[in-house]
C-alpha positions in Angstrom: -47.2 52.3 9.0 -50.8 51.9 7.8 -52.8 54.3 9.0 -56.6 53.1 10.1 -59.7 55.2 10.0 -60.8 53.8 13.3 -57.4 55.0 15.0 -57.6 58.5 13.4 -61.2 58.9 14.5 -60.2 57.4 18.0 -57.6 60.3 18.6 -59.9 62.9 17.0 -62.2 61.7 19.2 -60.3 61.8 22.1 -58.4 65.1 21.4 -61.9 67.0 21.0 -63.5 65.0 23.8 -66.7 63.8 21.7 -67.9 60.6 21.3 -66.3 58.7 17.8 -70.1 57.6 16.3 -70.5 61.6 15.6 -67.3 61.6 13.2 -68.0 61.3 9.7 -65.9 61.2 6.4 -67.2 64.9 5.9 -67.6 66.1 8.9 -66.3 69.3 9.3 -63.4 69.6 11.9 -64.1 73.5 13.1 -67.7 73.7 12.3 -69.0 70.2 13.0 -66.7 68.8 15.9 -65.9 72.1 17.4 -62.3 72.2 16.7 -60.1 75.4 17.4 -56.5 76.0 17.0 -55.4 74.5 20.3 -57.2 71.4 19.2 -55.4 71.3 16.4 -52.5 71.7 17.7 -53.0 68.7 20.4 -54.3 66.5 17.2 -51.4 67.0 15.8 -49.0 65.9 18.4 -50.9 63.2 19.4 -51.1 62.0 15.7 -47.3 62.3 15.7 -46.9 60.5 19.0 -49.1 57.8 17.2 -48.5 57.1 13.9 -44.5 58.1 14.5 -44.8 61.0 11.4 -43.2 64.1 12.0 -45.9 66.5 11.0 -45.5 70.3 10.6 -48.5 72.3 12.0 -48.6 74.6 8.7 -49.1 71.2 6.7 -52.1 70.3 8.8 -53.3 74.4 8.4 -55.3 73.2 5.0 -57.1 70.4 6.1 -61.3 71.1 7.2 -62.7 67.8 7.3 -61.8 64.2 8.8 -61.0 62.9 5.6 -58.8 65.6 4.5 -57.0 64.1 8.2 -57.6 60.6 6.9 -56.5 61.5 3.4 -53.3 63.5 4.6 -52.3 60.6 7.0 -52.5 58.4 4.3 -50.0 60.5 2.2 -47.7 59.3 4.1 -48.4 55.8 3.7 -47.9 56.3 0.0 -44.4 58.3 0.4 -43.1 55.1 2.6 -44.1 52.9 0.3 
């Protein structure tokens, strides 16, 4: 599956309850958009419910921005591939 920006800042989006236009590539996900752990946590299952990746929460544990999301989502791509 080929993961879009747009969907990935959709469910960010919708998971933090913030409007999408604030997102940016380097936006930070704790200090910029608010996230905490139980935000995380919902990200991540709604990312699995989603993209249909099975994602452990320790992998997501090193990522602080929306591209490191965008950028581990996509890591996925390339190990389908």
């Amino acid at each position: 599956m080929l993961i879009q920006e747009s969907l990935v800042r959709e469910i960010v989006a919708e998971t933090l309850e913030i409007d999408q236009s604030i997102i940016l590539k380097e936006s930070l996900l704790s200090e910029d958009l608010g996230m905490d752990s139980i935000d995380l946590v919902e990200l991540l299952v709604k990312l699995e419910d989603k993209t249909g990746f099975e994602i452990q929460a320790d992998e997501l544990a090193s990522v602080s921005t929306f591209q490191d999301v965008l950028s581990f989502l996509q890591s996925f791509n390339r190990a389908e591939a």
